[in-house]
C-alpha positions as CSV (number, residue, x, y, z in Angstrom):
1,X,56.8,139.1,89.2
2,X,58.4,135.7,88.4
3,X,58.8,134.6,85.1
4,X,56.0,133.4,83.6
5,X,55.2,129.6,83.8
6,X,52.5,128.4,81.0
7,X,50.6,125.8,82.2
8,X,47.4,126.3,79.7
9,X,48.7,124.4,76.7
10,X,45.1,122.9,75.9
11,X,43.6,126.5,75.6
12,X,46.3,127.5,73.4
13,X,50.4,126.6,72.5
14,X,53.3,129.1,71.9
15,X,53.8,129.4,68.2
16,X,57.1,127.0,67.6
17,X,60.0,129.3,66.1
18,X,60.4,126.8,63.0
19,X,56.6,127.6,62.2
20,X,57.4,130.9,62.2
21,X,60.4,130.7,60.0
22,X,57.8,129.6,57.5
23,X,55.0,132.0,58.2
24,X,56.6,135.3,57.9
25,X,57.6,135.1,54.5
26,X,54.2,134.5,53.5
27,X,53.4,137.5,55.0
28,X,56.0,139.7,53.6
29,X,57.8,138.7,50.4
30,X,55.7,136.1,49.1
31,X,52.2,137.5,49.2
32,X,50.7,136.9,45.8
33,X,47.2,135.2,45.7
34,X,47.0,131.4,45.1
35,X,44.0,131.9,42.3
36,X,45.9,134.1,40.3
37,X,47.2,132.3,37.1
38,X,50.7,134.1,36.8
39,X,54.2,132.1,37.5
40,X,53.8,133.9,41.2
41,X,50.6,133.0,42.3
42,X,50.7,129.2,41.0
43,X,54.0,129.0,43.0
44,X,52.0,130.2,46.1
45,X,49.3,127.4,44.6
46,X,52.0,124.7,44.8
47,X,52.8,125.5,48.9
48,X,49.7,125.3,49.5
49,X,49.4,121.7,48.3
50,X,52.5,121.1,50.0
51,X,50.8,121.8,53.2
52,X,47.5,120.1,52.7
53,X,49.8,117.1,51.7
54,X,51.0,116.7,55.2
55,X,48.1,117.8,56.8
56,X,46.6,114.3,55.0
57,X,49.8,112.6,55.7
58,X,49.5,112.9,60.1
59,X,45.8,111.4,60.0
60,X,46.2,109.1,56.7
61,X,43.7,111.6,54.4
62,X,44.4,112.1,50.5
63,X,45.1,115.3,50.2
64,X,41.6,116.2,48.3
65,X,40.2,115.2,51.6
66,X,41.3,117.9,53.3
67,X,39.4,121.5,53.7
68,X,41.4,124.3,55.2
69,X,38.9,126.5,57.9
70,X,39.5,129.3,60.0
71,X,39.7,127.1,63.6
72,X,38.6,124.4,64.5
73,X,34.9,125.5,65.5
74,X,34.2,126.7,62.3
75,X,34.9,122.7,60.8
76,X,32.4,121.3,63.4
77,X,29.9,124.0,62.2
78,X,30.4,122.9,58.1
79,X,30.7,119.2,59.5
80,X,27.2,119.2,61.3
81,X,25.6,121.6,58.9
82,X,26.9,119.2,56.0
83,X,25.4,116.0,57.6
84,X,22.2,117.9,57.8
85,X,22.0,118.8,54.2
86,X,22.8,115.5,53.1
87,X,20.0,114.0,54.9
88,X,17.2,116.2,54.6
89,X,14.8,113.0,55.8
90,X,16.2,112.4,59.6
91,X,16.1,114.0,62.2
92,X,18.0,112.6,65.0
93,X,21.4,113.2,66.2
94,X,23.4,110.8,68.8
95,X,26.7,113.8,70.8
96,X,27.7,113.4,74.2
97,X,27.2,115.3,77.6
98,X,31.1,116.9,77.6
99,X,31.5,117.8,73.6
100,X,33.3,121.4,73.1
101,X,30.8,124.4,73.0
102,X,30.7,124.8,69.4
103,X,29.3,121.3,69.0
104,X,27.0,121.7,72.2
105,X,25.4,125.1,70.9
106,X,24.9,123.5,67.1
107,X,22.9,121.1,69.2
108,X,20.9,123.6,70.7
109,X,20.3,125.1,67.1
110,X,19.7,122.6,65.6
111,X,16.9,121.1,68.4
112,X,14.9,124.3,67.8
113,X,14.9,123.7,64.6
114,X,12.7,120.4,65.0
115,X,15.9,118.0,65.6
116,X,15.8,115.0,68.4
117,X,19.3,115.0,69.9
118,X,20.6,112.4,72.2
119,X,23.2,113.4,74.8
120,X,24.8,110.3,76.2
121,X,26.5,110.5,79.5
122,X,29.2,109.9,81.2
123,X,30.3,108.3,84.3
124,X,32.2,109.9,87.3
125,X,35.0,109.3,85.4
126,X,33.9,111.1,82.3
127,X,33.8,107.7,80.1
128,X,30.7,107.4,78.2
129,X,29.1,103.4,77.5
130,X,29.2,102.2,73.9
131,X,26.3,100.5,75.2
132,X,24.3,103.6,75.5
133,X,25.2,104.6,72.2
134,X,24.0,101.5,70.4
135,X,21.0,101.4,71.9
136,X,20.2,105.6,71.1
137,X,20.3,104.6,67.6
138,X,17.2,104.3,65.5
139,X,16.2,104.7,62.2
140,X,16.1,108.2,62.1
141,X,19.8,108.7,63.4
142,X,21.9,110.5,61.1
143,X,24.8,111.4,62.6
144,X,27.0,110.9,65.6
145,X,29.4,113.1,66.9
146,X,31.9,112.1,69.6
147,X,35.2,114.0,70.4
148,X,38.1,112.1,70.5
149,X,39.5,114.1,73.2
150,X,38.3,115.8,76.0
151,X,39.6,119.2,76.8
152,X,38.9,119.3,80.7
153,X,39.9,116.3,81.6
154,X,42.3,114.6,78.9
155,X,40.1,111.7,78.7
156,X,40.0,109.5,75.4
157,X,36.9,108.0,74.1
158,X,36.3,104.8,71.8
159,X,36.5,106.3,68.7
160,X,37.6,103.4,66.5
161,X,34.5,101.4,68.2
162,X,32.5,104.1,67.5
163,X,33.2,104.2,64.0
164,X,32.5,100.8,64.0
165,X,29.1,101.7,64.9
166,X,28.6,104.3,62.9
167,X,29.8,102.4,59.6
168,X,27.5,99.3,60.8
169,X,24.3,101.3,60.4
170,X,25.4,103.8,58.0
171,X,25.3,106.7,60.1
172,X,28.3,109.8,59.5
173,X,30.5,110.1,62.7
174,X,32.1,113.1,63.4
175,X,35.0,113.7,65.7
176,X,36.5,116.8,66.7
177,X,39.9,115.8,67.1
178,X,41.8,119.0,68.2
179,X,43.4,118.2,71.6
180,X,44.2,114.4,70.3
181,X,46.7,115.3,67.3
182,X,50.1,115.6,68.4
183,X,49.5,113.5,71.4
184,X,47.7,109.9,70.2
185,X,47.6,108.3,66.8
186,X,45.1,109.2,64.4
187,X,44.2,107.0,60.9
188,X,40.7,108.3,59.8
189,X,40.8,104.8,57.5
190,X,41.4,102.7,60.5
191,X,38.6,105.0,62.6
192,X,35.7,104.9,60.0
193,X,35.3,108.4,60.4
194,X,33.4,110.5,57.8
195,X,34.4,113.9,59.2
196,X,37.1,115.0,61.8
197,X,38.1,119.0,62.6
198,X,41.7,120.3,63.8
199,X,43.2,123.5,65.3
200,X,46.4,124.9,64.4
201,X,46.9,126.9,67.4
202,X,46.7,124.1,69.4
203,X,49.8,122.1,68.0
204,X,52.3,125.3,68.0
205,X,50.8,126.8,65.1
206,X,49.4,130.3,64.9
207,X,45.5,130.8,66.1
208,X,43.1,131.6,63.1
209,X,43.7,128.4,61.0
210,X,41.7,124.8,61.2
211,X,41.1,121.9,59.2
212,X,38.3,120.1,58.2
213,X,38.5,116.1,57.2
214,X,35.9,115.0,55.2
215,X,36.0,111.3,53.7
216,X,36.3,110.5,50.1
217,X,32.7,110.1,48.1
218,X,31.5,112.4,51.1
219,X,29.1,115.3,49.4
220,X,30.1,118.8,50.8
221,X,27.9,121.4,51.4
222,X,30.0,124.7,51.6
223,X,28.7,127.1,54.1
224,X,30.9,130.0,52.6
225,X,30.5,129.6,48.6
226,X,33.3,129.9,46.3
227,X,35.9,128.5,44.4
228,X,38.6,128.1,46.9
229,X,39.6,124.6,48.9
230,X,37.7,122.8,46.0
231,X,35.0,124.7,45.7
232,X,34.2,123.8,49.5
233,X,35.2,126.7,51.1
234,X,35.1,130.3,49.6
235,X,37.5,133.0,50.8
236,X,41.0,133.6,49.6
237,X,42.7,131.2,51.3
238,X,44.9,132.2,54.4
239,X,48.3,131.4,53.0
240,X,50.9,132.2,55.1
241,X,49.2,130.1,58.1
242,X,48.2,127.3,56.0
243,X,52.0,126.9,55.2
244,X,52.8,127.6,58.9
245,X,49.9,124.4,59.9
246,X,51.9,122.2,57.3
247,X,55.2,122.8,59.0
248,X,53.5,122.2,62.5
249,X,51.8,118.8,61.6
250,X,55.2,117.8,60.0
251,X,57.4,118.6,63.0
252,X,54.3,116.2,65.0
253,X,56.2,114.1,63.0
254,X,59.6,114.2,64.6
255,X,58.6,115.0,67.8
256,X,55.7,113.4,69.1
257,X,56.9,110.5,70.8
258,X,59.4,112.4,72.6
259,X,57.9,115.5,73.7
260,X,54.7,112.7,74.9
261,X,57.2,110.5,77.1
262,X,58.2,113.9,78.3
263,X,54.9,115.0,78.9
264,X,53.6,112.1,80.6
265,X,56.6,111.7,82.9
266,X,56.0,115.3,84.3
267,X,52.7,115.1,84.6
268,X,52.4,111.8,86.8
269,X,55.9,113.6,88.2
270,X,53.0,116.6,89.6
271,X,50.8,114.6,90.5
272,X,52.7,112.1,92.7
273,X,54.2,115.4,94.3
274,X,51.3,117.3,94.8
275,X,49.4,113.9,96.4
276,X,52.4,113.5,98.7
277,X,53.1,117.0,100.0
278,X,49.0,118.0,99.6
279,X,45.8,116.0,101.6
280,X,42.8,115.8,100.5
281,X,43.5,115.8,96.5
282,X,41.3,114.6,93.7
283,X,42.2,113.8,90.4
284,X,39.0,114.3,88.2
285,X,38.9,111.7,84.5
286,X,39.6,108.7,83.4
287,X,43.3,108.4,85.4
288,X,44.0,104.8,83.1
289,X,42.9,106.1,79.2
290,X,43.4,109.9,78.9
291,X,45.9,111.9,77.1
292,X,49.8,112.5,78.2
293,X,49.6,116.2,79.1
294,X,46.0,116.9,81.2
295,X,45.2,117.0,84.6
296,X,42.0,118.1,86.4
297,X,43.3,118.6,89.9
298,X,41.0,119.6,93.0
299,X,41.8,120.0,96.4
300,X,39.1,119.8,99.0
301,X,37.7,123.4,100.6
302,X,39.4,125.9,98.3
303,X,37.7,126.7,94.7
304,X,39.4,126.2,91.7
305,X,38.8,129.9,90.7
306,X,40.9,131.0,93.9
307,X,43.8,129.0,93.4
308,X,44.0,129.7,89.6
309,X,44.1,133.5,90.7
310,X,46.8,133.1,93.9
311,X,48.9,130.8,91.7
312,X,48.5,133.9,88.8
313,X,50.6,136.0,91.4
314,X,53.3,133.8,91.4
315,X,53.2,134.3,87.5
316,X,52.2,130.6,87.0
317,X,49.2,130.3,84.3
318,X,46.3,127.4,84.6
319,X,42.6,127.4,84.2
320,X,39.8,125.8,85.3
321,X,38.4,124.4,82.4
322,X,37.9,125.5,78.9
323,X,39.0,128.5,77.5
324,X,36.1,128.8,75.4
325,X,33.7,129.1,78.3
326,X,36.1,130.7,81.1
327,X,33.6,134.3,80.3
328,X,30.3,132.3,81.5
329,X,30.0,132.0,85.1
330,X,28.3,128.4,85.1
331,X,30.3,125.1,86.7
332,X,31.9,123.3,83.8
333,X,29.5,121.0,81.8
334,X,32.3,118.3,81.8
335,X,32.0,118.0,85.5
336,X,27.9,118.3,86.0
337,X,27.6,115.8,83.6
338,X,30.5,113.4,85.6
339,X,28.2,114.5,88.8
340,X,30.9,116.3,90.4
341,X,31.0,117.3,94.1
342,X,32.0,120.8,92.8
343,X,31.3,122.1,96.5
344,X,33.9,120.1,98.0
345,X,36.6,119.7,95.1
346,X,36.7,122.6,92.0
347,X,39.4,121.6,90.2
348,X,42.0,123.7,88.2
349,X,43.5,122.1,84.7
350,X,47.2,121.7,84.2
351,X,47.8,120.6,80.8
352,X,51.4,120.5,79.4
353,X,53.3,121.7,77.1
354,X,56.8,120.7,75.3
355,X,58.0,123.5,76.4
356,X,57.5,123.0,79.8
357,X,60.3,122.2,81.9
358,X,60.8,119.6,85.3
359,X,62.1,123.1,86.9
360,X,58.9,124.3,86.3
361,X,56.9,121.1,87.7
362,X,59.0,121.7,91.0
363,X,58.0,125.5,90.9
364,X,54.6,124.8,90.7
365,X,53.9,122.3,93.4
366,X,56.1,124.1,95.6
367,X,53.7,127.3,95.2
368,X,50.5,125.2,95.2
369,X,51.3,123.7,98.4
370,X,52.3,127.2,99.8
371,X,48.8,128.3,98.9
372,X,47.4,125.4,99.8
373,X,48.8,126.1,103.6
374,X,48.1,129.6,104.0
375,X,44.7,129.0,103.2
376,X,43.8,126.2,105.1
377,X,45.5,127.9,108.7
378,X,43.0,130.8,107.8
């Protein structure tokens, strides 16, 4: 077996060595609970403020508007389930078509519950109108929830015209925001969003710690009750990653715009290569507006399952879509809702890493095209 090439960073990230020069202490010497009132645990109290500090500081929060979670699907939950306890009087909801499971299946809840959801869709390049949007909204509209990233296929959506929306007839917008932060720009004051959900595990942080964003004056409705995270979220609070998400978000801050020229240059390095030395290669998303590191790549005649398991043998790691549904077998929602000719062109997803290397590019192509011939002289 060669060694292994990673090439599944929007499923997951390798936890960056520095983060973990900050976790393990946490974990060992300095274990004391935050709530405890001795020298100790107010010491502990004081990192932890540290750490929601810069959380604030990469999105431009205060630091009381931000509510440490578990993942990232756990702050869309509280997000959506807050919106609907603020608003006990509406009933309508505005999402998209290509919005991560946990926000899809809320939907679902939520509709048999009695509430009117729009989906809006997408074109064959995944983009959604703001058109569509507008005209979804009625009186009744409560809440819209948009991602800012999509996790198949990179795109970006029009968030800050969204919020635009969404602050013009006083509706909360939500955006889950996990596969955006490290690679775009996000000001939540610039965005006019009222709540936005991160992931630590996806910016080289460990899995099992999340963030929730929730705009000043906004009323929060805890789903777990106690007196932690401001009385928003009960639980004693899960120190040693909290600390290890602060040092993540605050290396975003000396490495973003390097590791995304990096990024970018070896993906459109790929995809020239595999175009070239491939025929009959589709590119599924918005190719113009989509983040630095994704590509949905399909080759016509072989199924994006089968080349996902050949190029496994070569010890090179991609997927076909999201993680969080890879157990269901059902074509990916992102694609039946861009009207995909799945038949012809199932796509895997390469999405990058800064860890990644151009020797690594050159490995992959090399053993995709090998596939690529051995199947099609079958």
């Amino acid at each position: 077996m060669n060694a292994k090439i990673y090439l599944d960073n929007n499923a997951t990230t390798k936890c960056d060595e520095r983060v973990l020069e900050t976790l393990l202490p946490y974990l060992k010497d300095e274990y004391e609970n935050p709530s405890s009132i001795y020298t100790l645990g107010r010491k502990i109290k004081e990192k932890l403020s540290e750490a929601r500090k810069k959380v604030a500081k990469v999105i431009n929060a205060k630091e009381e508007e931000i509510i440490f979670t578990s993942c990232a699907s756990e702050s869309n939950s509280m997000a959506i389930m807050n919106a609907v306890k603020n608003h006990p009087k509406q009933r309508h909801i505005i999402t998209t078509k290509v919005e991560h499971a946990s926000i899809l299946e809320a939907m679902h809840d939520l509709e048999q519950q009695g509430y009117y959801v729009t989906y809006l869709s997408v074109n064959e390049k995944g983009q959604l109108s703001l058109e569509e949007l507008e005209q979804a909204i009625t009186k009744d509209t409560f809440l819209i929830v948009v991602m800012m990233a999509n996790n198949e296929l990179g795109n970006l959506y029009p968030i800050k015209e969204i919020g635009a929306l969404a602050e013009k007839y006083h509706i909360y917008f939500h955006t889950d925001a996990v596969q955006a932060l490290g690679k775009i720009k996000i000001d939540v004051r610039d965005l006019k969003i009222t709540t936005l959900s991160l992931s630590g595990h996806k910016i080289h942080a460990p899995k099992g710690i999340g963030v929730l964003y929730v705009k000043e004056n906004t009323p929060v409705q805890p789903l777990i009750y106690g007196h932690q995270e401001h009385n928003f979220r009960g639980g004693t609070e899960n120190v040693a990653f909290i600390i290890a998400l602060g040092t993540a978000v605050e290396l975003i801050y000396q490495d973003e715009y390097q590791t995304n020229i990096k990024l970018k240059y070896l993906r459109d390095k790929m995809e020239k290569e595999i175009k070239e030395r491939i025929e009959e290669v589709y590119i599924y998303g918005d190719l113009e507006n989509r983040l630095p590191n994704t590509s949905s790549i399909a080759i016509k005649g072989i199924k994006g399952e089968e080349l996902m398991l050949l190029l496994e043998s070569f010890g090179i790691y991609v997927s076909t879509g999201s993680a969080c549904n890879s157990e269901i077998a059902e074509p990916s929602h992102v694609l039946v809702a861009c009207k995909a000719n799945m038949e012809d062109y199932s796509p895997i997803r390469i999405s990058l890493g800064k860890y990644n290397t151009e020797a690594e590019i050159e490995e992959f192509v090399k053993r995709l095209e090998s596939i690529v011939r051995l199947k099609r002289r079958k």
